[in-house]
N, C-alpha and C positions, 0 to 999 in steps of 0.2 A: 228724329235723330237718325242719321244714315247709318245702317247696320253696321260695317265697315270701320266705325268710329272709335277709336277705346277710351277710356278713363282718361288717359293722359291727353287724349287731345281736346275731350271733351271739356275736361275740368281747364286745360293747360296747364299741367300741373308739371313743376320744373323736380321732381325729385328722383332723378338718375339712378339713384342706389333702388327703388323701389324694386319689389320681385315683379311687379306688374306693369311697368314702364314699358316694357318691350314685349311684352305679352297680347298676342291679339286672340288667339284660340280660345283662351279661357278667363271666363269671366271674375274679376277682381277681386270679387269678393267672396271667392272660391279658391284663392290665392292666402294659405297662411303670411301671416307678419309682413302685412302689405303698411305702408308708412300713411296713412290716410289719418290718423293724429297719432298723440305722443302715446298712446297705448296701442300695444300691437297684438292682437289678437291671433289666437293660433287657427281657429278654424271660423266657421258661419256662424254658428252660435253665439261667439266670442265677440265676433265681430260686429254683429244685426244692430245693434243699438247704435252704433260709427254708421252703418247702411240705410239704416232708417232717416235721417237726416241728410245723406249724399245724395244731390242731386240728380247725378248718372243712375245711380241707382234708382231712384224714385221715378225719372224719366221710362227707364228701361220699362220697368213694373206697369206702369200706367199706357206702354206702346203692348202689352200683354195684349192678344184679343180675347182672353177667359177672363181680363180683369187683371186687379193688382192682388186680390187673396189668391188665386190660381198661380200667379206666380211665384210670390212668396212660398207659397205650399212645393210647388216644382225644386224650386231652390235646396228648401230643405230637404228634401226627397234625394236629390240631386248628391246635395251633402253626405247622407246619411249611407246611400250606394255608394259612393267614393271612401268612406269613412271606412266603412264593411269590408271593402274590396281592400283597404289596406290592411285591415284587422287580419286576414284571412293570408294575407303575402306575409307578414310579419310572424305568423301563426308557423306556415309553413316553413317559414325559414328557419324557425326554431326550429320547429320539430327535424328539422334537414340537420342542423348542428347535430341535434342529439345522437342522429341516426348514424355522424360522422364522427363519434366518440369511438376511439379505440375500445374502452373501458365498459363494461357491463352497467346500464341506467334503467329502472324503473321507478314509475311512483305509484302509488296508492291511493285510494280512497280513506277517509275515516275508522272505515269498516279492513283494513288491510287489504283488498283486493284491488287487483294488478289494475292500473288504468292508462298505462304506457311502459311499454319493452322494446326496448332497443334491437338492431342487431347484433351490435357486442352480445348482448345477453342474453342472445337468439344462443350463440355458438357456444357460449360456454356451457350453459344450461341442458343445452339438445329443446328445448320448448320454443316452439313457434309462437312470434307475437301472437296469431289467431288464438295459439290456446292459452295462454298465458292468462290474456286479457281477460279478466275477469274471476279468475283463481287466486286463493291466497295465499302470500309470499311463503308460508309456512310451506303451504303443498308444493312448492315448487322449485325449495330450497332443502326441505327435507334435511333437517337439521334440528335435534334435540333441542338445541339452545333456542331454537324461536320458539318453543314452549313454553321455556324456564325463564328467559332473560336475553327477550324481543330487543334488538339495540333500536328500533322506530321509539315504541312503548318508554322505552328507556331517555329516549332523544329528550320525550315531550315530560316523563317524567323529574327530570334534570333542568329542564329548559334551558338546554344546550345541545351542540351539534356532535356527535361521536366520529371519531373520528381515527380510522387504521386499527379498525378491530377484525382479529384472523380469526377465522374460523374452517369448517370444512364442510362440503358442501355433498349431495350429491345426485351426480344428473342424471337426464331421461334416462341414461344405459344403464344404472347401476353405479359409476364408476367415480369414487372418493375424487374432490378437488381439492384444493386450499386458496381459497380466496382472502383477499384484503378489502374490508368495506368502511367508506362512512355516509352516516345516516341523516337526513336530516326532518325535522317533524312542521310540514304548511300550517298558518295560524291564519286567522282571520284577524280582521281589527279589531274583534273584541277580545284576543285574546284564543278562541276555539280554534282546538283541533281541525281543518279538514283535509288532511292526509300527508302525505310524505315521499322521499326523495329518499331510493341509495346507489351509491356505486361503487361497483366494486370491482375487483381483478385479479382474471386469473394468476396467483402464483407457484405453480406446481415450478416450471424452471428455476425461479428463483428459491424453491425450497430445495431443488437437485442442489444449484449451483453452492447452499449454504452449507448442506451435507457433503461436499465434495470439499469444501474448505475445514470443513469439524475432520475430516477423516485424512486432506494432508498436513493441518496441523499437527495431527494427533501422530502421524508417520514422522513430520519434522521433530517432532518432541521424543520420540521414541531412537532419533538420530543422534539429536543434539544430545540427549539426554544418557544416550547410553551409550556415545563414545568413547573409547580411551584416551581420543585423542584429544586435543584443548581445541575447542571450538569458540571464534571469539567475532565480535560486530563491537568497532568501532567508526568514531565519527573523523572527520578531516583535523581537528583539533586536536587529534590522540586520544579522546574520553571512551572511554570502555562503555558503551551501551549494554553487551550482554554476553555473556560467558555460559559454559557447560562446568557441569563439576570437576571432570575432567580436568579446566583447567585450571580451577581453586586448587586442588589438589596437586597436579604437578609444578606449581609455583609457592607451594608450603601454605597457603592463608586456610584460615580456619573456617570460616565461613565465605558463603557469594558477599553478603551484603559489606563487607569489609574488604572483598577483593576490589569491588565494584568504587567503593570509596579512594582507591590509589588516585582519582584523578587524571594520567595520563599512561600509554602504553607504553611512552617513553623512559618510565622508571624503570622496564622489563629488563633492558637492554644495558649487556657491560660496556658494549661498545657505542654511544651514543651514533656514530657514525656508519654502524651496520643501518638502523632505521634511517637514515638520511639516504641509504643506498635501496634499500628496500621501499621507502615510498617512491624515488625517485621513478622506479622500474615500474611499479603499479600504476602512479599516473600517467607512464609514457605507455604503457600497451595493456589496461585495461583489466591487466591481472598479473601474477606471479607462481611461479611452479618451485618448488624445491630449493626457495632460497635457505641461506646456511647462514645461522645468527648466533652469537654467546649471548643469553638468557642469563640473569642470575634473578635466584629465586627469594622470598621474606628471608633469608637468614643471608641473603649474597652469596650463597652456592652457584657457582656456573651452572648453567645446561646449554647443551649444545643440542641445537634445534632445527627442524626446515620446517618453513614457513611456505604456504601455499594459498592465494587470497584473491579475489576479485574487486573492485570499484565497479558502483553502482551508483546511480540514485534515487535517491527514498521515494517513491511516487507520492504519498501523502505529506509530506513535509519539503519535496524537491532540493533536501542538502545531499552531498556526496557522503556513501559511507564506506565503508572496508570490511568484507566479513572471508574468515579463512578457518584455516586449519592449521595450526601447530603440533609438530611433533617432535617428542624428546628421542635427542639419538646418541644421547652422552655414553651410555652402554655401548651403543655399536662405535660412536666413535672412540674412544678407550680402545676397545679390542682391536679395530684398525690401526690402532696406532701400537699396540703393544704386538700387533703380528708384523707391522710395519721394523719393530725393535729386533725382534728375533728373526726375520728375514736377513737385516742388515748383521746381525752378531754371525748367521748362517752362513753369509757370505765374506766374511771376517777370516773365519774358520776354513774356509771351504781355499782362501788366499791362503793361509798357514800350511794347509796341508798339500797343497798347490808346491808351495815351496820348498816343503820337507822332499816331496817328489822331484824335486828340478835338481837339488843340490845337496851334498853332505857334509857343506862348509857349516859348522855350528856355531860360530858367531854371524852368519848372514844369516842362518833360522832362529838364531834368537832374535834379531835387530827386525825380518818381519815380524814374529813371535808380539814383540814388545811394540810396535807402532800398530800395530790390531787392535791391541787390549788397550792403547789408550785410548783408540776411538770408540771402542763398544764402551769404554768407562767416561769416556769423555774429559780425559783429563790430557795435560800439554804437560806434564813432567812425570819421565819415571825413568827404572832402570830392573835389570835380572840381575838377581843374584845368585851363584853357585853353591851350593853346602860340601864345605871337605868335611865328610865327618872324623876322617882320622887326624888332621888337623885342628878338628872341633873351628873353625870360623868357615865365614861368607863372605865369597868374594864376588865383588863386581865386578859383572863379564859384558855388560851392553846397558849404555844409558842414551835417554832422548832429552833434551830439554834442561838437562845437567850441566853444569861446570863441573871443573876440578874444585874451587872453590868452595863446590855445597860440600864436600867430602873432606875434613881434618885427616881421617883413614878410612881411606875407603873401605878395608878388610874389617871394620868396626862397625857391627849393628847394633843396636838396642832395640832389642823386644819387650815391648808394654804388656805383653803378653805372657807371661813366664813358662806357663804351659806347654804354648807351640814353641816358646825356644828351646828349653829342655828335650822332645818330643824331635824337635829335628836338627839337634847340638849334639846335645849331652848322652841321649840313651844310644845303647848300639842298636844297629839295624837289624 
């Protein structure tokens, strides 16, 4: 048979798909799941008994100059170094994953000592695989609890895998860690222990970052909680997610969880149309400053309030919410308004006396006199009247808003009063 020659052309064998159709370097049956019958054998071994019977093959063996046992023997030899040489690439390729784990990996023997360390768990540790290897995870982890309640020990005694158990650790320097580990415990087929698997990681960060969250909730709660003012999170629907006492309390309800039950923010408001104008402005620019609202409270009390709020959205649930600040200003505004009264009466007055100074005509200072005092009283009809006391009546000297008609006699009062009529009629002066 000419060297040169392969299977396929030997045999003429028409099977295109074959892995050894096009293969001239190496020999066929050295070729996993080669189509040589309906079973397809993964390696030589697999295969010898298909080989034993093939032609080429039996050619091949008998052009052997040691023979055909000498070849067969080559063969499997052949195999068995090819076999190896992959065992040992497959070998190291794991052990390359391992060594490309972020995360801290060792395993053990039976006996708990170290029979692979990573370099993850090179760094966290401060132990070099060289020293590792071969020491007991106890020594190395220095941790009470692999005394008390081994999570390996525990794996096998469960016969389960443990999994996200913290503890704390500490390394070659002294210096406390908090790691996150799970464990798992190798079996043989019958059942037996022979050693184990854990990994773990460092979480000192993530235990900063959890302390940094406990300590600005606990600053947000000490906000929320201990403002004066109404602090409230609601959703796009108007539903009240969550209130401060604050503003249970400035809205009369007796308790949160009865405030919480109104249902909508929209009950809040006397003016249905103030909130139609206040979300308008929050969803056109993202927040609101010192908007001005009539509030009525569980009994329908007005308050008069500004409103100051932001739109956001919820990152874990991705709906939009609204959280602010409400403040009651019904006190301030009252006073504003009642200095606002006495400014205008001020100025009322200040026109009366204006006048008394411009002129000594005393029906033009009564007629301002009398259009002053209707406006600080707020009324459109009135009139002065004169007291003759020696005449004993009252005459009317200047009217606004009068006919002659409202007066039968105008020099005729009636006092409801009998006191002040007596008092400025009847007694002498």
């Amino acid at each position: 048979m000419s060297k040169k020659q392969s299977c396929r052309e030997f045999l003429s064998c028409p099977k295109v798909l074959c892995p050894a159709y096009s293969e001239r370097d190496t020999e066929c049956w050295l070729i996993p799941e080669t189509h040589c019958s309906d079973s397809r054998g993964e390696d030589f071994p697999q295969k010898l008994p298909v080989c034993l019977n093939c032609p080429y093959f039996k050619e091949t063996g008998e052009d052997h100059p040691d023979g055909w046992n000498q070849f067969l023997a080559e063969q499997l030899q052949r195999h068995n170094a090819e076999a190896l040489n992959q065992l040992y690439q497959k070998e190291e390729s794991f052990v390359e994953i391992l060594n490309r784990i972020p995360d801290g990996l060792f395993t053990t023997d039976k006996e708990l000592r170290i029979t692979f360390f990573n370099p993850a768990a090179e760094k966290i540790t401060g132990f070099s695989a060289y020293d590792a290897v071969g020491m007991y995870c106890k020594d190395v982890f220095k941790n009470a609890i692999c005394e008390t309640d081994c999570a390996l020990r525990r794996a096998v005694a469960e016969g389960s895998d443990i999994h996200n158990r913290e503890y704390v650790i500490t390394n070659i320097k002294g210096k406390k860690i908090p790691i996150i580990c799970s464990t798992s415990a190798f079996q043989d087929s019958s059942g037996r222990v022979t050693g184990g698997l854990e990994i773990f990681k460092n979480i000192t960060e993530l235990k900063r970052l959890q302390e940094e969250i406990v300590t600005r909730e606990r600053k947000y709660s000490r906000i929320f909680e201990g403002s004066h003012d109404m602090i409230y999170i609601t959703n796009q629907n108007g539903s009240i997610l969550d209130v401060n006492q604050a503003g249970v309390e400035m809205l009369g309800y007796p308790n949160k969880e009865e405030f919480l039950n109104i249902g909508s923010a929209k009950e809040f408001y006397l003016n249905p149309e103030d909130r139609l104008k206040f979300l308008r402005l929050i969803n056109q620019k993202g927040y609101a400053k010192d908007f001005e609202a009539d509030f009525k409270d569980r009994n329908g009390t007005p308050i008069h309030v500004l409103i100051s709020g932001r739109r956001y959205e919820n990152i874990e649930t991705g709906d939009i919410e609204y959280e602010g600040i409400i403040k009651d200003i019904t006190r301030r505004k009252n006073t504003e308004e009642i200095l606002k009264q006495r400014n205008w009466e001020l100025s009322i007055l200040n026109s009366v006396a204006v006048a008394l100074n411009l002129t000594m005509d005393m029906d033009h200072i009564l007629k301002v006199t009398l259009n002053n005092v209707l406006k600080v009283l707020r009324l459109k009809r009135g009139g002065i009247f004169l007291i003759d006391r020696e005449e004993k009546i009252a005459v009317l000297q200047v009217r606004c808003g009068l006919s002659q008609e409202d007066f039968s006699n105008p020099n005729e009062i009636i006092f409801k009063d009998t006191l002040l009529m007596k008092y400025l009629l009847l007694e002498d002066a």
